[in-house]
C-alpha positions in Angstrom: 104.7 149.6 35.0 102.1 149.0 37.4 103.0 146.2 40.2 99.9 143.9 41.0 99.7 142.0 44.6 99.0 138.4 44.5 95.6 138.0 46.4 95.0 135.2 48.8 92.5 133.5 48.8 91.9 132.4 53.0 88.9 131.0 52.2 90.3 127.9 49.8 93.5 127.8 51.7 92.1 126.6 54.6 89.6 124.3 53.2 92.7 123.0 51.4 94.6 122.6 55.1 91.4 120.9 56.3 91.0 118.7 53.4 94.4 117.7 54.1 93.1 116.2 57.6 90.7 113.8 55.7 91.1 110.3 55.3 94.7 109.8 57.7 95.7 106.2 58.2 96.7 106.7 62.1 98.9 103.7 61.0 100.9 105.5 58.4 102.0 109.0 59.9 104.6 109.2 57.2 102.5 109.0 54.6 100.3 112.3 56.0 100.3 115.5 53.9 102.6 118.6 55.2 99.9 120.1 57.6 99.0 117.3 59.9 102.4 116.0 60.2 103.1 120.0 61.6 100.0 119.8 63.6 101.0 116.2 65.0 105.0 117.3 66.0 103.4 120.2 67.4 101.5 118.5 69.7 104.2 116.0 70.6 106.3 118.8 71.6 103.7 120.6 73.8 103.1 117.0 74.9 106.8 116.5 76.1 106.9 119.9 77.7 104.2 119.3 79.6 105.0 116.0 81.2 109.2 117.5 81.8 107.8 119.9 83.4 105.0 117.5 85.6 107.5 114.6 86.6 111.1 116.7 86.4 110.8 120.4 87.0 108.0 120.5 89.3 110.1 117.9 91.8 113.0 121.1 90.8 110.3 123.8 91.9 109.3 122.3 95.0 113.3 122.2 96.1 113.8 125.7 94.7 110.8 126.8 97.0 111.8 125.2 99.4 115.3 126.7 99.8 113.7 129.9 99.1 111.5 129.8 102.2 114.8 128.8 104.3 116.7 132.2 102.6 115.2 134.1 105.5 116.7 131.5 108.5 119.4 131.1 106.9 120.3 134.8 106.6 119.6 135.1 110.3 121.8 132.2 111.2 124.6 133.9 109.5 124.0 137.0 111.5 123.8 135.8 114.5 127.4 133.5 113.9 129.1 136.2 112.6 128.0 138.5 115.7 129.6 135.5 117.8 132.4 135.2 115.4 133.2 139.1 116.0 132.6 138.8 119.7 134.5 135.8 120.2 137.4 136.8 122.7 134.5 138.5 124.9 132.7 135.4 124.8 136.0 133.0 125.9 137.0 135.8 128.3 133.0 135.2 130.0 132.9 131.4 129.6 136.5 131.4 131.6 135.4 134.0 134.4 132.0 131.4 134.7 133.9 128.4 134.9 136.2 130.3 137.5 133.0 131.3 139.6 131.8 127.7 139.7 135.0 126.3 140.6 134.7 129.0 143.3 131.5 127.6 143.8 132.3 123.9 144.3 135.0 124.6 146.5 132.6 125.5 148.7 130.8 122.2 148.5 132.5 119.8 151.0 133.4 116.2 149.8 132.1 112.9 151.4 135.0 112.8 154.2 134.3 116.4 155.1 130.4 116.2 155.7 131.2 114.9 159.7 133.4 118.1 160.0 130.9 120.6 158.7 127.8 118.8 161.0 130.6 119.5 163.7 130.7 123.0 162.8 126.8 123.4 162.8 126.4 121.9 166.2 129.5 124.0 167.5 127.3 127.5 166.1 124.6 126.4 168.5 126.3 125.5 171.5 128.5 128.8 170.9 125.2 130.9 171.1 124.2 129.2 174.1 121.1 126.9 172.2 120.0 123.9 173.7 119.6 121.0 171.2 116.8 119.3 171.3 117.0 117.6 168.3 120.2 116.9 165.5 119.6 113.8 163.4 120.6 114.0 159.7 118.4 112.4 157.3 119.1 110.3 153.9 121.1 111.7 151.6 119.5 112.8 148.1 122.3 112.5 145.0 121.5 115.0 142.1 123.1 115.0 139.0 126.1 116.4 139.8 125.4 117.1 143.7 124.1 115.0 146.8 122.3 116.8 149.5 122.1 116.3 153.2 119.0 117.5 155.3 119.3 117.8 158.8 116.7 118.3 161.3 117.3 120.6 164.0 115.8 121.6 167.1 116.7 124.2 169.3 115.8 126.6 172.1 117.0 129.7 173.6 116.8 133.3 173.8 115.3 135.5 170.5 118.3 136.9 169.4 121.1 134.2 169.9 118.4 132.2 167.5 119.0 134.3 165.5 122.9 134.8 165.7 123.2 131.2 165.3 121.1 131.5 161.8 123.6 134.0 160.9 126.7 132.1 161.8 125.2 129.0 160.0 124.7 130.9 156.7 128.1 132.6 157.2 129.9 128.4 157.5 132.8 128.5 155.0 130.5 125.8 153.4 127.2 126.1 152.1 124.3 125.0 154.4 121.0 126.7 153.9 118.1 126.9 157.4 115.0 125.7 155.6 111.1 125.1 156.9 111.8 127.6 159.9 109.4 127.3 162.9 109.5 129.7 165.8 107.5 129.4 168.9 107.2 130.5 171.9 106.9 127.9 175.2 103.0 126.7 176.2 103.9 128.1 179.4 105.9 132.0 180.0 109.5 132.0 180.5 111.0 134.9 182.3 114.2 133.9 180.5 112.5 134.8 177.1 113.5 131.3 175.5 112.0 130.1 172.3 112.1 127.1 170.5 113.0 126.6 167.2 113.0 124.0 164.1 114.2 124.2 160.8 115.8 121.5 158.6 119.1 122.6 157.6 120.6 121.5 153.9 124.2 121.2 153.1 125.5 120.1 149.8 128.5 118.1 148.6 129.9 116.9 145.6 130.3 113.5 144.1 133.2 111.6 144.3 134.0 109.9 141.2 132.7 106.6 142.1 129.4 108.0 142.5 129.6 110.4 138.9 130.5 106.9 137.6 127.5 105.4 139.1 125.2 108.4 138.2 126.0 108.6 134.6 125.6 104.2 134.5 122.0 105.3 135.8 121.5 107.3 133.3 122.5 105.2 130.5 120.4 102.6 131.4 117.4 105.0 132.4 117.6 106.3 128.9 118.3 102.7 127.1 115.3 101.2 128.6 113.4 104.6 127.6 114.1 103.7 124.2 112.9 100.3 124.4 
């Protein structure tokens, strides 16, 4: 028994689809044949799609892009916390050996009611070395953040190399005071004695009493409130 195969005919199926796009009543949808009602929900789907994906997932995108292009930083950041996080009790045994060195450090500093003592100390190195003041006269006193400094200007003659001795004991004071701005000369006229003369200003440092921390960081406030304004 021979088995025959229906034949299609394309031609008169699809003027029979486009027939049934003729004559719609845009007004009536439900009243359309098979084919445009597919044709219509097809392109009210597409139509959806299209504007989720324009007001909803693009605003998605842009964040997923955006955390994307932080991946790298972030990945970094964790390395370098974690390299801190393993090196941890190195890094509390440094911070305590710096804060020891600047407590060190600001011992050396005198306070307010020691600054007469140290200029006593300065004038002593001179007159120890056999210098002749000329001149001695502290200046106004500059306050720092967390310092105040005191220039001094000196004058002083005598031979070469107790010039220089008292430069040495000066930077050797159990305080800190620096010889700035040195000048050296020699006399307008020859001495046999081989005196010179010389000027420097010499800067010693203190730290603040809490009065004047108090005062410093009331400055600051108000420098930095009427920055904002």
């Amino acid at each position: 028994m021979a088995i025959t195969t229906p034949k299609i005919d394309l031609n008169a199926w699809f003027a029979g689809v486009t027939s049934q796009f003729q004559g719609l009543n845009p007004k009536e949808p439900g009243q359309w044949p098979l084919a445009p009602k597919l044709a219509a929900s097809l392109v009210v789907m597409i139509a959806v799609v299209v504007a989720g994906y324009v007001f909803v997932l693009s605003d998605v995108q842009a964040g997923l892009d955006a955390e994307v292009a932080r991946e790298p930083q972030l990945r970094q950041d964790y390395k370098t916390k974690l390299a801190q996080a393993v090196n941890l009790p190195e890094l509390r045994k440094q911070k305590s050996q710096v804060e020891e060195y600047v407590t060190q450090l600001e011992k050396q500093l005198p306070g307010k009611a020691e600054i007469d003592s140290l200029l006593s100390d300065i004038s002593s190195a001179g007159v120890g070395r056999g210098l002749q003041f000329e001149l001695f006269r502290p200046g106004q006193v500059l306050v720092k953040d967390y310092y105040a400094e005191l220039p001094i200007a000196v004058k002083v003659s005598g031979r070469y190399h107790d010039i220089g001795a008292f430069a040495a004991d000066v930077s050797n004071l159990s305080r800190i005071v620096t010889l700035n701005n040195l000048v050296v000369v020699a006399p307008a006229t020859r001495d046999p004695n081989g005196t010179l003369s010389m000027e420097a200003t010499a800067r010693t440092y203190r730290y603040l009493d809490a009065s004047e921390v108090a005062d410093q960081r009331k400055a600051a406030a108000a420098a930095k409130a009427g920055g904002k304004k």
